[in-house]
Structures are given as structure tokens and as C-alpha cells.
C-alpha positions as CSV (number, residue, x, y, z in Angstrom):
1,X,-7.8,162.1,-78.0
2,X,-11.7,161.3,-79.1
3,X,-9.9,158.6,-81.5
4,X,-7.5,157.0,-78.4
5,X,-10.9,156.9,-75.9
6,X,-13.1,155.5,-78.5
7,X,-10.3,152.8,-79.5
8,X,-9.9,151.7,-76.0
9,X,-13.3,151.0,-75.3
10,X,-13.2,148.6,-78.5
11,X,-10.9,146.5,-76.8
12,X,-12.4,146.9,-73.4
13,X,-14.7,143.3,-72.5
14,X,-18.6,144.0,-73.1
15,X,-19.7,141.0,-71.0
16,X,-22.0,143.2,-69.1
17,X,-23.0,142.5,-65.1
18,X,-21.8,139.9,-62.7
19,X,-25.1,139.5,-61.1
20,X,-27.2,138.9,-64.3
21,X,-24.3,136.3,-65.3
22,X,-24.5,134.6,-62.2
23,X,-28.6,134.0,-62.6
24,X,-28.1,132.5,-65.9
25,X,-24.5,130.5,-65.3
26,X,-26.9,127.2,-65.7
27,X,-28.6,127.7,-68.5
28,X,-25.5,129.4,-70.3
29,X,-23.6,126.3,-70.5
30,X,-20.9,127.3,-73.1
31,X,-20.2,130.8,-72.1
32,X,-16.6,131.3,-71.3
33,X,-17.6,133.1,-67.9
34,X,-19.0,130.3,-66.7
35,X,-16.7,128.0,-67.8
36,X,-13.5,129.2,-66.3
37,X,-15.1,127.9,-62.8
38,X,-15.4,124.2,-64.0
39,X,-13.8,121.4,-64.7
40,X,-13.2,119.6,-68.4
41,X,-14.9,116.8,-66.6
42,X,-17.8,118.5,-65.0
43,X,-18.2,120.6,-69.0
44,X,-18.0,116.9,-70.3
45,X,-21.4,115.7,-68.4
46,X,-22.7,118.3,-68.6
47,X,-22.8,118.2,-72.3
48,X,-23.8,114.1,-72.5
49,X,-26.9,114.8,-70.4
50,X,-28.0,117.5,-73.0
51,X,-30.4,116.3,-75.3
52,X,-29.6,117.5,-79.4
53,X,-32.3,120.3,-79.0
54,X,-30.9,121.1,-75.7
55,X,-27.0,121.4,-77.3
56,X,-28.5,123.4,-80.5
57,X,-30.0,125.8,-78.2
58,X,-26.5,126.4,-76.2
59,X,-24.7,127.1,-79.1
60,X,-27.2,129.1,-80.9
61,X,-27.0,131.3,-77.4
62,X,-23.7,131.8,-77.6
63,X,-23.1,132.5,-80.9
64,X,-25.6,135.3,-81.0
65,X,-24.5,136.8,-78.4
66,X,-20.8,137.1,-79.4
67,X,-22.2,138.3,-82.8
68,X,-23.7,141.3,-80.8
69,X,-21.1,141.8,-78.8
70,X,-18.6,141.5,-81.6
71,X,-20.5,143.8,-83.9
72,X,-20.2,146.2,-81.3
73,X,-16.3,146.2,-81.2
74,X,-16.5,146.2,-84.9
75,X,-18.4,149.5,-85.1
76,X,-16.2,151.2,-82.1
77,X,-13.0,150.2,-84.0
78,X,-14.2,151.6,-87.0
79,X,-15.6,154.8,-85.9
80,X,-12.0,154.9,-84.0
81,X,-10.1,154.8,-87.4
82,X,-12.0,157.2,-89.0
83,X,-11.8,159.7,-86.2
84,X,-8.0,158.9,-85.8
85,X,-7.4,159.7,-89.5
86,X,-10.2,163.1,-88.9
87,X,-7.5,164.0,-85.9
88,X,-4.3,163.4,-87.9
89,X,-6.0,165.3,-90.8
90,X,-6.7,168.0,-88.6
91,X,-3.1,168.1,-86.9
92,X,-1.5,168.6,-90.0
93,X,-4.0,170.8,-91.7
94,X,-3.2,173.0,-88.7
95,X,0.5,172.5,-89.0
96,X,0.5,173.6,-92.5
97,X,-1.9,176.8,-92.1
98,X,0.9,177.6,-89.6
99,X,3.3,177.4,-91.4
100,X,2.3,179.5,-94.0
């Protein structure tokens, strides 16, 4: 059961509050969240008016933060595989000390 709770909260979204992504939907140009509520048009200006430093500094953003976030799932799913094989292992070590 441990195994099934951990894996579901690997697959769960780790984008954290509303509020907080709401303060920073400007200067977070390139984060999904904020992009769902604009246009391809409105994302196109918005990315001509950013100088090269400005446009390095929205990527780098983004990327580490999906790195974190993704490292996250990363470590969930693994600690969900080994306790799935732990829980198999102990089902069937328990099967067979019954059955003897």
C-alpha cells in the first residue's frame, strides 16, 4: 500500500501555490502556468521586447525549476519501486512461510 501512495504522489503536479504563481506570472514568462492564459501572439511580444540577457534569464528560470521539480518525481518513483519490490517480497515470503 506504502508503494501505491508513494507512486501516486510521483505523478501528482508539484507546481506548488496559486497565490505565489500569480505574484510572479510577469516575471515567469515561459512557465506553462502562465502561459495557458495567453495568446501565441501576446507570448510572441512578449519575447521581441526581451532583451538577450532578459531571454537567458527566462529560460535559465525555468529550467531549474523543472530540474527540481523533476528530481523530485525522480526520487519518489524510485523509492516507489523499491518499496513495491520490499512489499512483493514480503507477500510472498509470507505466502511461502505459510505454506510450509
Amino acid at each position: 500500500m506504502l508503494a501505491v501512495v508513494v507512486a501516486g504522489s510521483a505523478v501528482v503536479p508539484l507546481l506548488g501555490r496559486s497565490s505565489k504563481h500569480k505574484a510572479v506570472s510577469g516575471e515567469h514568462l515561459i512557465y506553462f502556468g502562465h502561459l495557458r492564459h495567453r495568446t501565441p501572439g501576446d507570448v510572441k511580444t512578449s519575447l521581441a521586447d526581451l532583451k538577450h540577457d532578459q531571454e537567458l534569464e527566462q529560460i535559465s528560470l525555468q529550467l531549474v525549476a523543472l530540474a527540481k521539480r523533476n528530481w523530485i518525481k525522480h526520487k519518489t518513483l524510485q523509492a516507489a519501486m523499491v518499496l513495491g519490490v520490499l512489499g512483493t517480497s514480503i507477500v510472498l515470503g509470507t505466502y511461502l512461510v505459510s505454506r510450509f
